[in-house]
C-alpha positions as CSV (number, residue, x, y, z in Angstrom):
1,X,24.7,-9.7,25.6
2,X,22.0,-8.1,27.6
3,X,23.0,-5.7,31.1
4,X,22.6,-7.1,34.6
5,X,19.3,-6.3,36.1
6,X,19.3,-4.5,39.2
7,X,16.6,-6.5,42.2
8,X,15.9,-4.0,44.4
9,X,16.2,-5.1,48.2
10,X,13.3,-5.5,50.2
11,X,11.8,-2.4,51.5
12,X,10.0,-3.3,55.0
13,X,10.7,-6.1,57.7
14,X,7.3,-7.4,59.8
15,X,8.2,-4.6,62.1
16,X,7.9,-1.7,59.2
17,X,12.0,-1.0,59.4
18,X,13.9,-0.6,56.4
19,X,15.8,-4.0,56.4
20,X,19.6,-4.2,56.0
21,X,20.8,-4.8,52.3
22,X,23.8,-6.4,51.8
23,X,26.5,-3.8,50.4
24,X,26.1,-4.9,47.0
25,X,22.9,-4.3,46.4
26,X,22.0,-0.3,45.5
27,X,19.4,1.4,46.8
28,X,17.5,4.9,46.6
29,X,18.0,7.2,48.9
30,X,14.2,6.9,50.1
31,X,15.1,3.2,50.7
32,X,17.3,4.8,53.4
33,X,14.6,6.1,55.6
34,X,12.8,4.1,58.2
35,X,10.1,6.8,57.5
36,X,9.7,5.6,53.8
37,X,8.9,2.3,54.7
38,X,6.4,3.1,57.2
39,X,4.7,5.5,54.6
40,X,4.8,2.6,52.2
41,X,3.0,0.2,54.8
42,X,0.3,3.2,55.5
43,X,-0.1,3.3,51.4
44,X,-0.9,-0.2,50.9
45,X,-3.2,-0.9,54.2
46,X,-5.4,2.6,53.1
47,X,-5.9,0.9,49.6
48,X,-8.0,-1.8,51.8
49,X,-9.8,0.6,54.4
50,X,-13.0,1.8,52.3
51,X,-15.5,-0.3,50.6
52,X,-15.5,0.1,47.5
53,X,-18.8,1.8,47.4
54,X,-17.6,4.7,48.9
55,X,-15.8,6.0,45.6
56,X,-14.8,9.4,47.0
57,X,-13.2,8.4,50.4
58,X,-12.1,5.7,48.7
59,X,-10.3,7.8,45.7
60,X,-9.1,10.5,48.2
61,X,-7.5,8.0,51.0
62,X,-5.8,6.2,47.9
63,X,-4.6,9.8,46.8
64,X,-3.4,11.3,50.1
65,X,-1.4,7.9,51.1
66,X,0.0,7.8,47.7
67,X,0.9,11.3,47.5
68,X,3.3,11.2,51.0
69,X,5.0,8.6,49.7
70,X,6.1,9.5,46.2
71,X,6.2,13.1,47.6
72,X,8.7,11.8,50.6
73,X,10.7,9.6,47.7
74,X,10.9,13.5,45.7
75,X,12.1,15.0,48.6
76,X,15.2,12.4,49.4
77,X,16.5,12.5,46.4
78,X,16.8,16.0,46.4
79,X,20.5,17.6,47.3
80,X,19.3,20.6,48.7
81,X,18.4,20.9,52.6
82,X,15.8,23.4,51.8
83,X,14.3,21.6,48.9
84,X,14.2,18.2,51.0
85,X,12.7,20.0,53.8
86,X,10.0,21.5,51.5
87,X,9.1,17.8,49.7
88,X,9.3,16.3,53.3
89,X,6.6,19.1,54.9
90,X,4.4,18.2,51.7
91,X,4.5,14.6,52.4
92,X,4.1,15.3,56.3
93,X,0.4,17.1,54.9
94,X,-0.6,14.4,52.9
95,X,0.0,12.0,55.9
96,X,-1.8,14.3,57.9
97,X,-4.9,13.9,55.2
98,X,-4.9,10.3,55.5
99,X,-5.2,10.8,59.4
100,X,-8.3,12.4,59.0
101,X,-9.7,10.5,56.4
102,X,-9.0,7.1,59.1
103,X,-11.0,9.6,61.7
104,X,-14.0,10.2,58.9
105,X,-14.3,6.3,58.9
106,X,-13.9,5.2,62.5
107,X,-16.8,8.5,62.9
108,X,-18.9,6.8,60.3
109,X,-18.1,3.3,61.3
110,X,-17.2,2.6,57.8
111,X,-14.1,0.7,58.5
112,X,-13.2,-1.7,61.4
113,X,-11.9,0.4,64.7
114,X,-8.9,-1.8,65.1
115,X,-8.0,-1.5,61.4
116,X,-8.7,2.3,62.1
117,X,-6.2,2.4,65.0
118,X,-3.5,0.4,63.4
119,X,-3.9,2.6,59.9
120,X,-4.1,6.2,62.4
121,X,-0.9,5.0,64.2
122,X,0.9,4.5,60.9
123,X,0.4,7.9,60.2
124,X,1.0,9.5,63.4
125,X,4.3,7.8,62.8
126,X,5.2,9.0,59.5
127,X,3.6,12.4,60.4
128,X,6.4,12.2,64.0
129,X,9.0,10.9,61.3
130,X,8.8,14.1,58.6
131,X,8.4,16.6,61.4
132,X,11.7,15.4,62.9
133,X,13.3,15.4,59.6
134,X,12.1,18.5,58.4
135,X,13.0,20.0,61.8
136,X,16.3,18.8,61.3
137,X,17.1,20.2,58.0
138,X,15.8,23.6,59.3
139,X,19.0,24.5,61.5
């Protein structure tokens, strides 16, 4: 007799919000965060913002968006406020990165403007999101 497998619920709705997961379904706490999702969103659209080409943007973009969201997924599952606040100011950096690697390409007209807009306003968001949160566990 093999164990049940676990299906994890769906991370993002169209909007970027965590969706609701029925009460029988487990979830991470990074699942929990509305921030999480939108850092997920940011991860895979930056994967699809450099040519190819362009190995080094291309490798650091990929790096930066990957590193704030395994860094914010650290962070929540951590049990101490100062230790989530410390994962959750990493992840806010690495956000920050991928913001100025989305104003290197707009400056260098290597990727669409509107696709540069839409990617920069994912991480303003995620960048807003971590600075309330780590604000928060600071008091």
């Amino acid at each position: 007799m093999t164990a049940p497998v676990l299906v994890p619920a769906p991370l993002a709705s169209q909007s970027g919000s965590v969706a609701a997961a029925s009460a029988a379904t487990p979830r991470l706490d990074a699942e929990r965060l509305e921030v999480y999702a939108v850092a997920l969103s940011l991860q895979a659209m930056s994967s699809t913002l450099v040519p190819a080409h362009h190995h080094v943007l291309r490798d650091q973009l990929e790096r930066a968006s990957l590193s704030s969201v395994l860094t914010l997924a650290e962070g929540a599952g951590r049990h101490s406020r100062r230790e989530k606040q410390r994962y959750y100011s990493m992840s806010r950096g690495s956000a920050m990165e991928v913001a100025a690697i989305v104003d290197v390409l707009r400056l260098r007209r290597l990727a669409p403007e509107s696709v540069c807009d839409q990617a920069r306003s994912l991480a303003l968001r995620v960048v807003q999101m971590l600075t309330k949160l780590s604000d928060a566990l600071a008091t």
